[in-house]
VEXDREN-2710 file (C-alpha; in Angstrom, 1 decimal):
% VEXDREN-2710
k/r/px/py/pz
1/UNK/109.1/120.1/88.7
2/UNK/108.8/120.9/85.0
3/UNK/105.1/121.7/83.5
4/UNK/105.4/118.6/80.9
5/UNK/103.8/118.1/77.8
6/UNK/102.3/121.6/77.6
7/UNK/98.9/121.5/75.5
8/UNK/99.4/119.5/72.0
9/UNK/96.8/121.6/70.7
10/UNK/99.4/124.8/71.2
11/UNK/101.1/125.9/68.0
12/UNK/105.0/125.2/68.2
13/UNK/106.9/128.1/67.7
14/UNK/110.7/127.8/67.9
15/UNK/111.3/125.2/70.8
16/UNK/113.7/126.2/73.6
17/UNK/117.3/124.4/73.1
18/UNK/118.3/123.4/77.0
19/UNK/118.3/120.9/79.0
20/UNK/114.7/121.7/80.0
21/UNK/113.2/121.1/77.3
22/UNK/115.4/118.0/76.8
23/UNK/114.4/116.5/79.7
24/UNK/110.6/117.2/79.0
25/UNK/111.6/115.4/75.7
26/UNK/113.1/112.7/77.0
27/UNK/110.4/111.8/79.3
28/UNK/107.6/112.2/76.6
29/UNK/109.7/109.6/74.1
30/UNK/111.2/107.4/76.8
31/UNK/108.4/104.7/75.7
32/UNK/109.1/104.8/72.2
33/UNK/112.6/103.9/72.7
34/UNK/111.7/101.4/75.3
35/UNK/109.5/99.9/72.5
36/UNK/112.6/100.4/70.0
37/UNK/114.5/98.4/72.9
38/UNK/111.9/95.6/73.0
39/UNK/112.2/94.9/69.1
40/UNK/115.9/95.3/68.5
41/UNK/116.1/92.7/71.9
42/UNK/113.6/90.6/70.5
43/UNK/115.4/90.6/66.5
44/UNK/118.4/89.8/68.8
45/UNK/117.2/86.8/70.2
46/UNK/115.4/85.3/66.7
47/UNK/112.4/87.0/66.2
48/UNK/111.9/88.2/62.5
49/UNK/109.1/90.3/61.4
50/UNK/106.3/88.9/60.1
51/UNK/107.9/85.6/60.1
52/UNK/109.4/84.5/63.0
53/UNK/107.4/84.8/66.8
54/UNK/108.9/83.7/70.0
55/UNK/107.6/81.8/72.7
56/UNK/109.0/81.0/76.4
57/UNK/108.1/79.7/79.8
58/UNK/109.3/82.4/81.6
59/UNK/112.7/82.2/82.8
60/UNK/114.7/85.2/84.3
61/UNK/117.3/85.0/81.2
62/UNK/115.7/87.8/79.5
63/UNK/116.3/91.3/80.9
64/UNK/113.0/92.9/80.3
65/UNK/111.3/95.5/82.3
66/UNK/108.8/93.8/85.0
67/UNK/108.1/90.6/83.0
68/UNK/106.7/87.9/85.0
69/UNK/106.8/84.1/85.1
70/UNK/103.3/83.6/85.3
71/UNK/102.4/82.0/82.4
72/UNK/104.0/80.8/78.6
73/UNK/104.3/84.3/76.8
74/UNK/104.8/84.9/73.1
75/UNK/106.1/87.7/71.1
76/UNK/105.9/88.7/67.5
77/UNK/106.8/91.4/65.5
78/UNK/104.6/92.9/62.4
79/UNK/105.4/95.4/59.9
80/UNK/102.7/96.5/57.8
81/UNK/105.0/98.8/55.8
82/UNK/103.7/96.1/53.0
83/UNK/99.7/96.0/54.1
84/UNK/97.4/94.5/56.9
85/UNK/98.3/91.7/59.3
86/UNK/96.2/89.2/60.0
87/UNK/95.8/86.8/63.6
88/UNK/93.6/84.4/64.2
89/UNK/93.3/83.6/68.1
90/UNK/91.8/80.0/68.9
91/UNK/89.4/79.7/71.4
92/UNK/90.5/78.8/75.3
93/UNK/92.6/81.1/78.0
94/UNK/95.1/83.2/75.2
95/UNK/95.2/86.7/76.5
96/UNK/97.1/89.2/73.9
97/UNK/97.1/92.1/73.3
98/UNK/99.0/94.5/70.0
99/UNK/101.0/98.2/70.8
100/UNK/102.2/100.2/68.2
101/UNK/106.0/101.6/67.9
102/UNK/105.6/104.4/70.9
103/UNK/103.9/101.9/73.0
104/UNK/100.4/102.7/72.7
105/UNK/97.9/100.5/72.8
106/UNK/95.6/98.9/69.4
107/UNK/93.5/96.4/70.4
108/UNK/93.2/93.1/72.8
109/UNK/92.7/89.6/71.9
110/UNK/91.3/86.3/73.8
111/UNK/90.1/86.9/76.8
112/UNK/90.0/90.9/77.4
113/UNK/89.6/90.9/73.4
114/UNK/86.6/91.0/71.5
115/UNK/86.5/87.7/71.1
116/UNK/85.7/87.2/74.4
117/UNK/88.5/84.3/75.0
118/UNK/85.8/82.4/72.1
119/UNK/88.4/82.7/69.7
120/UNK/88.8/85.3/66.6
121/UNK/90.2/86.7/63.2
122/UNK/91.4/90.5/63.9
123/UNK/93.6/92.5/61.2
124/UNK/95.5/95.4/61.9
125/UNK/96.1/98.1/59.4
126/UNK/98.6/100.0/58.6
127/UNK/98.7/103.8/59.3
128/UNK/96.4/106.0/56.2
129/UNK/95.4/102.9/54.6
130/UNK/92.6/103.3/52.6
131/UNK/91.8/100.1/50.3
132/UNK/88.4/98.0/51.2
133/UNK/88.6/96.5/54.9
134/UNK/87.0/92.7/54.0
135/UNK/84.3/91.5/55.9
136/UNK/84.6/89.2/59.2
137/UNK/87.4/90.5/61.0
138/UNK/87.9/92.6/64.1
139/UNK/89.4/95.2/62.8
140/UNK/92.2/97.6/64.3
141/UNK/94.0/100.6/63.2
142/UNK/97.7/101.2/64.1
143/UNK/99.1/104.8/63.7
144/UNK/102.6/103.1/62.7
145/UNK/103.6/100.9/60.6
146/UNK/106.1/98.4/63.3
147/UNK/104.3/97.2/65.9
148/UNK/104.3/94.3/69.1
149/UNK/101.9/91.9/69.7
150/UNK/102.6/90.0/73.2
151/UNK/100.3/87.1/73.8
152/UNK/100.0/85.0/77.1
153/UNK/98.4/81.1/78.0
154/UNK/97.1/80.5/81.0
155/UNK/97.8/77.1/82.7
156/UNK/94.8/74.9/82.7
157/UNK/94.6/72.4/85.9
158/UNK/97.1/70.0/85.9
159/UNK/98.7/70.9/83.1
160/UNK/102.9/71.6/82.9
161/UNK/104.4/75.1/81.7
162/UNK/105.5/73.2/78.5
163/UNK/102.1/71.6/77.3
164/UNK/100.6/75.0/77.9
165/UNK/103.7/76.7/75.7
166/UNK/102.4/74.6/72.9
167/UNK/98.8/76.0/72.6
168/UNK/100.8/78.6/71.0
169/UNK/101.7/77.1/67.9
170/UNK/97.9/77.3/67.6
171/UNK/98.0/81.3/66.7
172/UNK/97.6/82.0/62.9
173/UNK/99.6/84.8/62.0
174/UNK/99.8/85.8/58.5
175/UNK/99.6/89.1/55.6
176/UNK/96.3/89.9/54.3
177/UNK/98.0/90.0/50.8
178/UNK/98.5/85.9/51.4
179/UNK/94.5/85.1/52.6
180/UNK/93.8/82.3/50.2
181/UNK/97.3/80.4/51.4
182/UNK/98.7/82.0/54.3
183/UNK/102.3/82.7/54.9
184/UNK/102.1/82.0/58.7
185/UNK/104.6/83.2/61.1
186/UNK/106.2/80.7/62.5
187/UNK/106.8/79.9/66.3
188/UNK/110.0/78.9/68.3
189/UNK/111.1/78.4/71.8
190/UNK/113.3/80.6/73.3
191/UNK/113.1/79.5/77.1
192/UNK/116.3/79.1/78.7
193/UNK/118.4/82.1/76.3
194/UNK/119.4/85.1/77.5
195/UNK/119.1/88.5/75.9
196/UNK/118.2/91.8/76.7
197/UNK/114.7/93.7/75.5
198/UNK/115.1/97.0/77.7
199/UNK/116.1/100.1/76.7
200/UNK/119.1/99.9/79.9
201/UNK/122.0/99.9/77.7
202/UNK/120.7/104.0/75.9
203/UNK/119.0/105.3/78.7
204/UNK/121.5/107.4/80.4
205/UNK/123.8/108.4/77.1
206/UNK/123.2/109.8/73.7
207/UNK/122.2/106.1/72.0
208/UNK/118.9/107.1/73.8
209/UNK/118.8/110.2/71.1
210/UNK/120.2/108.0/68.1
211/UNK/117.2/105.4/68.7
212/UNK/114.1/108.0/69.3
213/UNK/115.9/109.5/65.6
214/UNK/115.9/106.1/64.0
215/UNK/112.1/105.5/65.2
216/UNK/111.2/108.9/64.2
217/UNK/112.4/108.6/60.3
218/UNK/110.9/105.4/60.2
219/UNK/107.6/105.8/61.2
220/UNK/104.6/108.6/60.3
221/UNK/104.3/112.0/62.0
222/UNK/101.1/112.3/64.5
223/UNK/99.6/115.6/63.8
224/UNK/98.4/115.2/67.5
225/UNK/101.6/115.7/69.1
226/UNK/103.1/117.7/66.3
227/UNK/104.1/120.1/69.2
228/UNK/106.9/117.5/70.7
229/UNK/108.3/115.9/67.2
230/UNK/108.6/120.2/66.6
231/UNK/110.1/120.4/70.0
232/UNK/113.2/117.2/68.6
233/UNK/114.0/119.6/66.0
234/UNK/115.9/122.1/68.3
235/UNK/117.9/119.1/68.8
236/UNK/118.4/117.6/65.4
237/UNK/115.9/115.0/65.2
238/UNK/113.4/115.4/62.2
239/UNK/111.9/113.5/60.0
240/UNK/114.2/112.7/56.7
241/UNK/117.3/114.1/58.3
242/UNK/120.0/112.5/59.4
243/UNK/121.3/113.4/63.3
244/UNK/124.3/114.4/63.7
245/UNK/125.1/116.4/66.7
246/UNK/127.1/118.8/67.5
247/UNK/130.0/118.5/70.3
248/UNK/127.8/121.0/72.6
249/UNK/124.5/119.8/71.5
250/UNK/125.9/116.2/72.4
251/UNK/126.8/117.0/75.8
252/UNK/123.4/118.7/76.6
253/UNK/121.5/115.6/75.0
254/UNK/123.7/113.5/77.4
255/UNK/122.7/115.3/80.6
256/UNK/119.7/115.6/79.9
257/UNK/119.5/111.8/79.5
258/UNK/120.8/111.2/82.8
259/UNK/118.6/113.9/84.5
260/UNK/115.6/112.6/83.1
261/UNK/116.2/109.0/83.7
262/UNK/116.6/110.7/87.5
263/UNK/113.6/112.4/87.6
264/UNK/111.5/109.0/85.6
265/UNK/112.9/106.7/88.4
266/UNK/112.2/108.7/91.3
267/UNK/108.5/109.0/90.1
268/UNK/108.5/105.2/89.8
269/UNK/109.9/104.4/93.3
270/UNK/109.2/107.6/95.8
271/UNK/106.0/108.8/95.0
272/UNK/103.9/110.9/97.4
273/UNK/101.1/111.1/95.1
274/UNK/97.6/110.1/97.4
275/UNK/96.2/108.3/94.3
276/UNK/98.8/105.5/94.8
277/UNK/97.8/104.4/97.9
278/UNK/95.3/100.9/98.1
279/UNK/95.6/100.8/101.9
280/UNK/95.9/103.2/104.2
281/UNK/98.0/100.6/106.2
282/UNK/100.3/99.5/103.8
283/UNK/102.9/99.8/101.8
284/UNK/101.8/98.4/98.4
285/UNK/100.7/101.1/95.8
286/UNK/98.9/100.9/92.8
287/UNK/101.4/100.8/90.1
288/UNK/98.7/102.7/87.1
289/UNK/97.6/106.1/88.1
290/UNK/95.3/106.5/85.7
291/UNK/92.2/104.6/84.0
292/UNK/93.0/106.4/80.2
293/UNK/95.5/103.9/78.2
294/UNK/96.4/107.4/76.8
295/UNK/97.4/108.9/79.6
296/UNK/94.8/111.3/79.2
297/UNK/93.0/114.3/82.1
298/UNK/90.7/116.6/81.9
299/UNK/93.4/119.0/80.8
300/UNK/96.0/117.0/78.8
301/UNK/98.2/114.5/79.9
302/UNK/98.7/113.2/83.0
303/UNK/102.9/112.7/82.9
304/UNK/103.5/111.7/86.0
305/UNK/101.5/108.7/86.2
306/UNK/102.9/107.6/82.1
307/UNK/106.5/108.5/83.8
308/UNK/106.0/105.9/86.7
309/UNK/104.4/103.4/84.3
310/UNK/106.9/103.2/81.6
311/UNK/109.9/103.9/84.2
312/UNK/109.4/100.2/85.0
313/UNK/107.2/98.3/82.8
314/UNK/106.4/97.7/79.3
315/UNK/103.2/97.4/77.2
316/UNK/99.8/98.9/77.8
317/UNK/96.0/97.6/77.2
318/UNK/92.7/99.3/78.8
319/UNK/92.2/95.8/80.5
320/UNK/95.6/96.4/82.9
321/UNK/94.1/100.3/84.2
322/UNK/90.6/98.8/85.8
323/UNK/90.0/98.7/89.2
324/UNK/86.9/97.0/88.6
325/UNK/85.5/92.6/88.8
326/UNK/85.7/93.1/85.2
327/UNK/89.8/93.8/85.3
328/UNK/92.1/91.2/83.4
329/UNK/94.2/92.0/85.9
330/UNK/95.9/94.2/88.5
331/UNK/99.3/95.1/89.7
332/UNK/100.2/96.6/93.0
333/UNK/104.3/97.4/93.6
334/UNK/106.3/97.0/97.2
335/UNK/108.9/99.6/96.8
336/UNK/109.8/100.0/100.5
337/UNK/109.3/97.2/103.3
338/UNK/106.9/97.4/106.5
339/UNK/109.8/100.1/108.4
340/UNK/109.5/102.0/105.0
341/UNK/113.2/100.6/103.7
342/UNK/113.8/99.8/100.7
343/UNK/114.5/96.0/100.7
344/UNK/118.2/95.2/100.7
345/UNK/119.2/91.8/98.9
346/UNK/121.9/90.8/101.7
347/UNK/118.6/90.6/104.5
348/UNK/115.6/88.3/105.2
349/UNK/111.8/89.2/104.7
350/UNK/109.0/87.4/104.5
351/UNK/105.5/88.4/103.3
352/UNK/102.3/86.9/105.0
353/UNK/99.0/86.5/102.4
354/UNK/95.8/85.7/103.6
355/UNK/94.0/83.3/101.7
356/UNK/92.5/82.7/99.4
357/UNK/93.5/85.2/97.6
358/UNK/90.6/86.9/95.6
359/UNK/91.7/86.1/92.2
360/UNK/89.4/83.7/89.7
361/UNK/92.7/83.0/87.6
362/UNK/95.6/83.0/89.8
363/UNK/97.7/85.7/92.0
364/UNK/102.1/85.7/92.2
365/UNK/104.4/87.7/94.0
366/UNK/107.8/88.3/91.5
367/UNK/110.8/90.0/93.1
368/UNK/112.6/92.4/90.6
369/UNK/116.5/94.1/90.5
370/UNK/115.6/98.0/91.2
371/UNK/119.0/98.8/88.9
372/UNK/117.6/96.6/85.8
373/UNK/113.7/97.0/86.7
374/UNK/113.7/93.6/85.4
375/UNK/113.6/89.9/86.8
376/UNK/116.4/89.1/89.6
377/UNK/119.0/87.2/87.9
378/UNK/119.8/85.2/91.0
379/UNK/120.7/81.9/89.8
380/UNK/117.9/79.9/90.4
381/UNK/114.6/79.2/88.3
382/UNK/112.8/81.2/89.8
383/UNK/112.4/84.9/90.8
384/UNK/108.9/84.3/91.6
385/UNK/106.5/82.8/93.9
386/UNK/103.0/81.3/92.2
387/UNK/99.9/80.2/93.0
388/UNK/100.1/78.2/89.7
389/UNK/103.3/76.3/90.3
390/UNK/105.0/76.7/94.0
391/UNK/101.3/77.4/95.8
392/UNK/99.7/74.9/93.7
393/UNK/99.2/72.2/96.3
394/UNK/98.4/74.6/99.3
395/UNK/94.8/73.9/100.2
396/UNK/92.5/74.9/102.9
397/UNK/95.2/77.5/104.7
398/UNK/94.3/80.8/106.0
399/UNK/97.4/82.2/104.9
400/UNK/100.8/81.7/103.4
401/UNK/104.2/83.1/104.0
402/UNK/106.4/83.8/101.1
403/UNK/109.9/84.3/102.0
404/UNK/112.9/86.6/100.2
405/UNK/116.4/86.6/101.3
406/UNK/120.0/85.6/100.1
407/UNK/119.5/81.8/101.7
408/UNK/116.4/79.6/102.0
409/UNK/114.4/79.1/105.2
410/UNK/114.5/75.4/106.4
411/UNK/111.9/73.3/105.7
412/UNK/110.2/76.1/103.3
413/UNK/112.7/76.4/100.3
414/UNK/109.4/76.3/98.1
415/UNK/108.0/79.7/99.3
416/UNK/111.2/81.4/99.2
417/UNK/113.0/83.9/96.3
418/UNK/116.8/83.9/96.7
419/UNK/117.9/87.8/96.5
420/UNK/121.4/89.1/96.0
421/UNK/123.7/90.7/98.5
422/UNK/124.4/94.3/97.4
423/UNK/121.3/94.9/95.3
424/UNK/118.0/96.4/96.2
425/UNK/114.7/94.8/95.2
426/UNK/111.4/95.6/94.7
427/UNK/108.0/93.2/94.1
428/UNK/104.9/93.6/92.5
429/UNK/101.4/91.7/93.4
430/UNK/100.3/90.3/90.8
431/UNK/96.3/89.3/90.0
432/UNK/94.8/87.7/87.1
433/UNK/91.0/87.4/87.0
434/UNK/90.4/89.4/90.4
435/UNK/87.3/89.3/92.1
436/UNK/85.4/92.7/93.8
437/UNK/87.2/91.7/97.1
438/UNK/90.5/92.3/95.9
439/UNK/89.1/96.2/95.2
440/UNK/86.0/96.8/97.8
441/UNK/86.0/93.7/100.7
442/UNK/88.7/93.4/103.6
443/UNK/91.0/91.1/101.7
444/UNK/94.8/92.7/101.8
445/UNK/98.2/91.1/101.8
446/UNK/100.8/91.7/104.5
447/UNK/103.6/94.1/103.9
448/UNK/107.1/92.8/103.4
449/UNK/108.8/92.7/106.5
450/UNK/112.3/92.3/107.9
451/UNK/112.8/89.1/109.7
452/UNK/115.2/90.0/112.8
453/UNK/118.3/88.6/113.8
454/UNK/116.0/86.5/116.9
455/UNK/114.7/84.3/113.9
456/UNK/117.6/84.1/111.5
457/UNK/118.6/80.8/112.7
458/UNK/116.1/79.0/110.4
459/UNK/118.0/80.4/107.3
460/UNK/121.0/78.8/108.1
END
């Protein structure tokens, strides 16, 4: 394995020009093109910075690495190329949260915010900026000047996916510059388009290199990692230059693309590191290896554990790494069923959950395409199984059994994710609000397991 991300405190002489060092370079940008990817899908579909924010209910029409039906979601774009941004949360369940343009994290809002879920008025400023900061915000400094803010409601009891879509209309999102009558960003509803946020259509060719070039002239240098934007140059990526190239240097840029999307996939979905592993008997892993929303070790960086995150998911906060009660929430991933197969969309599984499930929120189980690491596009609403909307009128049971396969169980069509002949899946565990049981008592799910031919007959 490549030694990755060598010490950014080492001076960079003249950076090696092969595929090595391509692929270490590919790895160590591979979430600030994802981010790139996220924008450009999200301009795509509507979204206009600092004036236009979407909002959905979470269909599967949106390729997007490992987003989740859960809840309502909203997304909105800010440039602060022209000064601070301000948002004003309302009080109640909003959890949000703001990453910069190579997807690191800035601050949280709502719930895992400051604000405590009490509501709030937070401004982010814009890389070097030095005029007065006025009084009564929460204040947050991005290093660039584009950056995401992705904001979540939570369902209240008895109340429908659309009613809790509105409370979003409630956010106040506006320039500094415009305080005594603000120019809000609007909000629209995008539920039901289709689009695509990820990154899948650059990540094996040389678009990859034209995007992270883009990004790079756009936004400032970080004298912290001055040793990898010194490392692009070897390539033809620097700051005010245009790339271009050549025929040899092209070719490289392209394998390397494909090797490192190889090596950043294989991290994600056959990992033998020990630190993954919640129960000794299963087969769900933690997804986040590390508790640092940098990445960071004792030493420097720890890439393996950034590699498997950002392989398959997008957008980081502090609040996503505990293992703690005090947790927003946590993720575990099923990459290979109870025989240690990966799951194949043209068979029959079902998962068994003991109940109830220690979560003070709500828990779901979402079935993904391993090819698009994004929601299985597989006709119906629903790629997903929730405690929220499916679950929502199980009471007193000791446990539940979800079902995934390419036809529906009789008699339990509401438990059940249709999967796709020919594709491989993988799910992720989902907890919002977890409890200490769900990281210290006895509590643990089932694995996913292969329903034989004996018990087919109730699928027909």
């Amino acid at each position: 394995m490549l030694v990755l991300f060598a010490s950014f405190n080492a001076h960079a002489a003249d950076a090696p020009k092969d595929i090595s060092s391509a692929v270490e370079a590919y790895r160590f940008w591979y979430p600030t093109v994802s981010m790139e990817g996220m924008m450009s899908g999200m301009r795509s579909l509507g979204v206009k910075d600092n004036a236009r924010m979407f909002s959905a209910q979470g269909d599967a029409g949106v390729l997007a690495f490992t987003a989740n039906q859960d809840t309502p979601y909203a997304v909105a774009l800010l440039d602060l190329k022209d000064g601070p941004m301000v948002v004003e949360i309302p009080a109640g369940p909003f959890m949000a949260l703001v990453d910069d343009h190579h997807q690191r994290w800035i601050v949280d809002m709502g719930i895992p915010g400051q604000d405590g879920g009490k509501g709030g008025k937070y401004l982010i400023l814009p890389p070097q900026y030095k005029s007065e900061v006025p009084q009564g915000f929460n204040v947050a400094q991005s290093n660039t000047f584009k950056v995401m803010l992705v904001a979540r409601v939570i369902p209240q009891a008895g109340q429908s996916m659309k009613t809790t879509q509105e409370r979003i209309k409630e956010f106040r999102i506006y320039p500094l510059s415009t305080i005594k009558s603000p120019k809000l960003v609007t909000v629209f509803d995008a539920t039901g388009k289709k689009g695509d946020t990820s990154l899948l259509k650059w990540e094996s060719n040389i678009q990859f290199w034209q995007q992270l070039a883009k990004v790079i002239n756009e936004e400032p240098m970080d004298s912290r990692y001055q040793i990898m934007f010194d490392q692009l140059k070897a390539f033809g990526i620097e700051k005010g230059k245009e790339f271009k190239p050549d025929a040899a240097t092209k070719k490289m840029l392209e394998a390397a693309a494909k090797e490192g999307k190889t090596q950043m996939l294989t991290t994600s979905f056959s990992s033998d590191r020990p630190d993954r592993i919640k129960w000794g008997d299963r087969k769900w892993e933690w997804l986040l290896l590390n508790s640092d929303p940098t990445w960071a070790t004792n030493h420097d960086m720890d890439p393996v554990a950034r590699d498997r995150y950002f392989a398959q998911a997008i957008v980081m906060s502090p609040a996503m790494l505990k293992r703690d009660a005090s947790a927003g929430s946590l993720y575990w991933g099923a990459f290979k069923d109870a025989n240690n197969k990966a799951m194949d969309g043209g068979r029959h599984y079902k998962l068994t959950v003991p109940m109830p499930v220690p979560a003070r929120l709500f828990w779901s189980v979402t079935v993904y395409d391993t090819e698009t690491r994004s929601l299985i596009q597989n006709g119906r609403p629903n790629a997903a199984i929730r405690s929220l909307v499916e679950l929502k009128d199980m009471k007193d049971v000791k446990s539940v059994d979800l079902y995934f396969g390419p036809s529906a169980p009789a008699g339990n069509e509401k438990t059940w994710v249709k999967t796709i002949p020919g594709k491989t899946w993988f799910a992720y565990f989902r907890i919002y609000g977890p409890d200490k049981e769900a990281f210290e008592g006895a509590w643990k799910p089932g694995d996913i397991t292969e329903i034989k031919n004996e018990t087919m007959a109730s699928f027909d």
